[in-house]
ZASE-193214 format. One record per residue (C-alpha): residue in three letters; x, y, z. Coordinates in steps of 0.1 Angstrom, whole numbers, plus 5000, padded with zeros to 4 digits. Last residue first. Layout:
ALAXYZ/...
This chain:
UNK500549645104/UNK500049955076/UNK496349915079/UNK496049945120/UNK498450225123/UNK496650425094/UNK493750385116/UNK495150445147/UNK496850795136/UNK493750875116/UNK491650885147/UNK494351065170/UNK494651345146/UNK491151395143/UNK491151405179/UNK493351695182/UNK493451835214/UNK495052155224/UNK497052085256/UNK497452375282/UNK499652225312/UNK500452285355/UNK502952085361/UNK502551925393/UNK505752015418/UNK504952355412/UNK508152635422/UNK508752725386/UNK505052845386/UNK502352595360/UNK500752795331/UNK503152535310/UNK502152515270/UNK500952325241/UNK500152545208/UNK497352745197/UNK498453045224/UNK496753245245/UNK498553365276/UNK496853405308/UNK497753125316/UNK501653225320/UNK501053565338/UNK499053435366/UNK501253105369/UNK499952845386/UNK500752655414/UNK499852315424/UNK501952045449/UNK498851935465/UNK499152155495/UNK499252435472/UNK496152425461/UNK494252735462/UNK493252825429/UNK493652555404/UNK490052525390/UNK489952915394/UNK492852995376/UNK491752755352/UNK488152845348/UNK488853185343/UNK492153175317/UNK489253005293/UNK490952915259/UNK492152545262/UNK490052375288/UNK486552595274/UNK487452465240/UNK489052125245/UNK492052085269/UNK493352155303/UNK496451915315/UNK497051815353/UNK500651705355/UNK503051465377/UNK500351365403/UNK500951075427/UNK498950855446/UNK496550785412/UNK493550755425/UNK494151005455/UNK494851295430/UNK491951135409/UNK489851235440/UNK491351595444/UNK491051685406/UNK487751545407/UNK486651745433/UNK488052085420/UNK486052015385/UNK482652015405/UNK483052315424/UNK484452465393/UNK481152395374/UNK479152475407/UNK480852875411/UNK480252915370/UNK476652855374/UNK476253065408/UNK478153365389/UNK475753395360/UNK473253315385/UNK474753685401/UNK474953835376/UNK477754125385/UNK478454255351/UNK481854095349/UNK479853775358/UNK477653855331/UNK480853815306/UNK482153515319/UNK478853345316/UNK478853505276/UNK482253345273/UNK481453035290/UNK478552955265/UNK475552765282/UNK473853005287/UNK470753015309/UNK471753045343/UNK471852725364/UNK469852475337/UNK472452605302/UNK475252555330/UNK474052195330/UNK470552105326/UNK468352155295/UNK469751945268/UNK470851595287/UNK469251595322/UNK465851745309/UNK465651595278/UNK466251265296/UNK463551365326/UNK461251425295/UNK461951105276/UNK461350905309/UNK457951085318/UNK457751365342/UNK454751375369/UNK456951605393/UNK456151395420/UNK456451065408/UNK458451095381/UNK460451365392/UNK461251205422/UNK462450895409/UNK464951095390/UNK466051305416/UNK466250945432/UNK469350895410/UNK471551165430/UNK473051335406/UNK476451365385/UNK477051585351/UNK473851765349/UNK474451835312/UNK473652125289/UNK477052255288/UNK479252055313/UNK479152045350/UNK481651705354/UNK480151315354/UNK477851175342/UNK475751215309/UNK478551065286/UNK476950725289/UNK477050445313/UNK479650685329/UNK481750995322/UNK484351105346/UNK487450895344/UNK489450605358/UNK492350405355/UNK493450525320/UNK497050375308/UNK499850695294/UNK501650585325/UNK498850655344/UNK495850875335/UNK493750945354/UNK490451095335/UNK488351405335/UNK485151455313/UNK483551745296/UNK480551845265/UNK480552185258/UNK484052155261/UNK486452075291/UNK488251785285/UNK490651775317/UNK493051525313/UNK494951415353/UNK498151295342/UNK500351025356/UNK503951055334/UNK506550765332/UNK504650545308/UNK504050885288/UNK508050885282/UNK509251205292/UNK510251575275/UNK507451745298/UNK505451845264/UNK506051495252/UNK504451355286/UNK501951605278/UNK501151505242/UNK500851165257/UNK498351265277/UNK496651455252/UNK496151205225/UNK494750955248/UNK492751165267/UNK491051345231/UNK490850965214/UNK488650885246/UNK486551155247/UNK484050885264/UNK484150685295/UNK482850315300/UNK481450315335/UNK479149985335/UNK475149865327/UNK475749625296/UNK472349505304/UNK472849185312/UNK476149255333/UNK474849535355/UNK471449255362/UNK473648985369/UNK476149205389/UNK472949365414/UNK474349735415/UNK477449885426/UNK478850035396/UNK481849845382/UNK484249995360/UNK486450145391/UNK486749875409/UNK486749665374/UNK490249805367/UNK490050065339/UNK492049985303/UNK488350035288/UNK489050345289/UNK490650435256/UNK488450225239/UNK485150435249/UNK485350715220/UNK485950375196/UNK488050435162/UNK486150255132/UNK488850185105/UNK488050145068/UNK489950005041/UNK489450065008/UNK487449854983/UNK484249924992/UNK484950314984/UNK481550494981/UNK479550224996/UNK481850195022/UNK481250545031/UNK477350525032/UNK477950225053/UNK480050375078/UNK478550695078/UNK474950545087/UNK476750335110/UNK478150625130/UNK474450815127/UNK472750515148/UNK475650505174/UNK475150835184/UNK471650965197/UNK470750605211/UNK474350545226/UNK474050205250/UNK470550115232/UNK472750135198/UNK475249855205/UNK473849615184/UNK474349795156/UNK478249765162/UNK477749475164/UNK476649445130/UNK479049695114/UNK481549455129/UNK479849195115/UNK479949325079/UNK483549425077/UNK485749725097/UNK488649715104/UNK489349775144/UNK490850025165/UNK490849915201/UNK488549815231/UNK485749705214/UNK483649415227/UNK482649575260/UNK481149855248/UNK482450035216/UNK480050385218/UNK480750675203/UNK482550575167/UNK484550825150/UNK485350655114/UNK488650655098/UNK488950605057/UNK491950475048/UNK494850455021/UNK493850755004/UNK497050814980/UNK495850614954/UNK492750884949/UNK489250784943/UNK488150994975/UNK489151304952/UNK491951574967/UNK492451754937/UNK490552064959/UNK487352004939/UNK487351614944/UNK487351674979/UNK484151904977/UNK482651624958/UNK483351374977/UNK482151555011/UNK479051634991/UNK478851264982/UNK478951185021/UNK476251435027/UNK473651295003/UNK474150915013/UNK473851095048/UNK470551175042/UNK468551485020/UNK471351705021/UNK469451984992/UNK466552085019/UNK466651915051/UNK467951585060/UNK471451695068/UNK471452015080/UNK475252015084/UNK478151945058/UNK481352015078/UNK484952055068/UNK488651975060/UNK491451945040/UNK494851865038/UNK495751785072/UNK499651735079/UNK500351445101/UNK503551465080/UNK503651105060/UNK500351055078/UNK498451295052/UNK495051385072/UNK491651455053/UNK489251565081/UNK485651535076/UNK482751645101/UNK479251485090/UNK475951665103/UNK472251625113/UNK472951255132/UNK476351305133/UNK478851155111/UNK482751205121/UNK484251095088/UNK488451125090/UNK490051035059/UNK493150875059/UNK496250985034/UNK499450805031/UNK498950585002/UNK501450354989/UNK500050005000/
């Protein structure tokens, strides 16, 4: 095989994200987004993935290339039975399938891609890259919720973590950024986007991290609760009169810092702060809350902290919630830098003092990147 180039299809279920990566250089050639799909001209994803071909083919770049050598496919939700890159055929699409009750809004729009896209190209290889694989290196004590096992088991009902490309990518970017091997480095990731999750990270292996069953637990995100108490949802059932779909469209879309204040947008919470709002102020005060505590329990997970790295949107461009995630911790061997975070920059960085013993990091992430890494790895065996 001659071709250097993977394609990166993240398909949504109104939008498809492409990257076109050349892994000679990690150099990306192209990308972009077709969204509405479903209305007007981008009737399906059959639609959408054409469009993506034909916007490739304008640039020279055309799916029927010899350099393309594979096609890489985010995938949400891997489960149990995918813990690694894997090629994909027939029965992998399959079980992949299967796996839909665990990811209901994502799984289904994956497959779409995938099948659309090997439609297009059923002779090239194609590589499904797992959001969960990167956990699924977590001992069961932290796996395991502690429900009846037969029931947990048949229902698939575990912690299997998402962002998982994003950790992997940035903790070894870290180790890289501290000139160390990552099997020498335990790193606390902070994805903070609209969607977040923390993991520990040790020796570039995760032991444990944020999200749950599904990305719903966890850390004050956007629209998300992040963790509650499971009798609220008993409660608002039976007192509140709320059905199942309603108490999901609560916890997922309308909760989070969009539930506390409105926005869910950390400039525009920054800027009402400034202003002196105070539910502005309340939201911000429970999403660092929240983020401080799971700095201090993946502190005792892993026994010993060599960085704590900020990535993802909010992670990598909001001076605020760093300071203020960090602030007052010098007991744990953390000190940052006024001056140093409140730099912007588009490359990795220290905000951590001199004086820190935990290095203190801004990592952007680049999970396109990490998907066409691991599929090009995985054809080129």
């Amino acid at each position: 095989m001659n071709g250097s180039r993977v394609l990166v299809l993240n398909s949504g279920s109104s939008s498809v994200k492409y990257q076109l990566l050349d892994m000679a250089d990690g150099s990306r050639l192209a990308s972009g987004i077709v969204e509405r799909i479903g209305e007007g001209p981008v009737a399906d994803h059959s639609a959408a993935l054409k469009q993506v071909a034909e916007e490739l083919a304008g640039q020279g770049l055309g799916l029927d290339s010899p350099a393309l050598a594979a096609v890489g496919h985010r995938v949400v939700h891997g489960g149990t039975r995918f813990t690694e890159p894997t090629l994909i055929t027939d029965e992998v699409v399959e079980e992949i399938e299967k796996l839909v009750p665990l990811a209901p809004l994502h799984n289904p729009a994956n497959v779409t891609g995938i099948k659309v896209a090997r439609a297009l190209r059923p002779d090239l290889p194609q590589v499904a890259v797992f959001d969960t694989a990167f956990h699924s290196t977590m001992p069961e004590e932290a796996a395991r919720y502690a429900i009846d096992r037969a029931t947990a088991d048949r229902y698939g009902v575990r912690r299997y973590g998402f962002h998982g490309t994003s950790h992997a990518f940035v903790s070894r970017a870290t180790a890289a950024l501290l000139g160390r091997d990552v099997s020498d480095v335990n790193t606390i990731v902070l994805h903070l986007g609209n969607g977040a999750s923390a993991s520990a990270v040790r020796g570039g292996v995760c032991v444990d991290t944020s999200m749950g069953l599904t990305p719903l637990e966890g850390l004050v995100m956007g629209t998300r609760s992040g963790d509650l108490d499971p009798a609220a949802i008993f409660h608002l059932a039976r007192v509140g009169g709320l059905s199942v779909d309603e108490i999901d469209t609560l916890l997922n879309k309308r909760s989070g810092l969009l539930g506390l204040c409105g926005d869910n947008d950390m400039r525009e919470i920054g800027r009402r702060m400034g202003e002196g709002d105070p539910e502005a102020q309340l939201a911000f005060d429970v999403y660092i809350h929240r983020l401080r505590k799971y700095v201090g329990a993946y502190t005792a997970v892993l026994g010993r902290v060599d960085a704590i790295a900020f990535t993802a949107g909010v992670g990598e461009n909001s001076a605020a919630v760093r300071e203020a995630a960090m602030r007052g911790l010098p007991a744990f061997g953390i000190e940052v830098d006024a001056v140093r975070n409140a730099v912007r920059g588009s490359s990795a960085r220290l905000i951590s003092t001199e004086a820190s013993r935990v290095a203190v990091a801004v990592v952007p992430t680049d999970e396109e990147l990490e998907i066409a890494s691991q599929a090009y790895e995985l054809v080129t065996a």
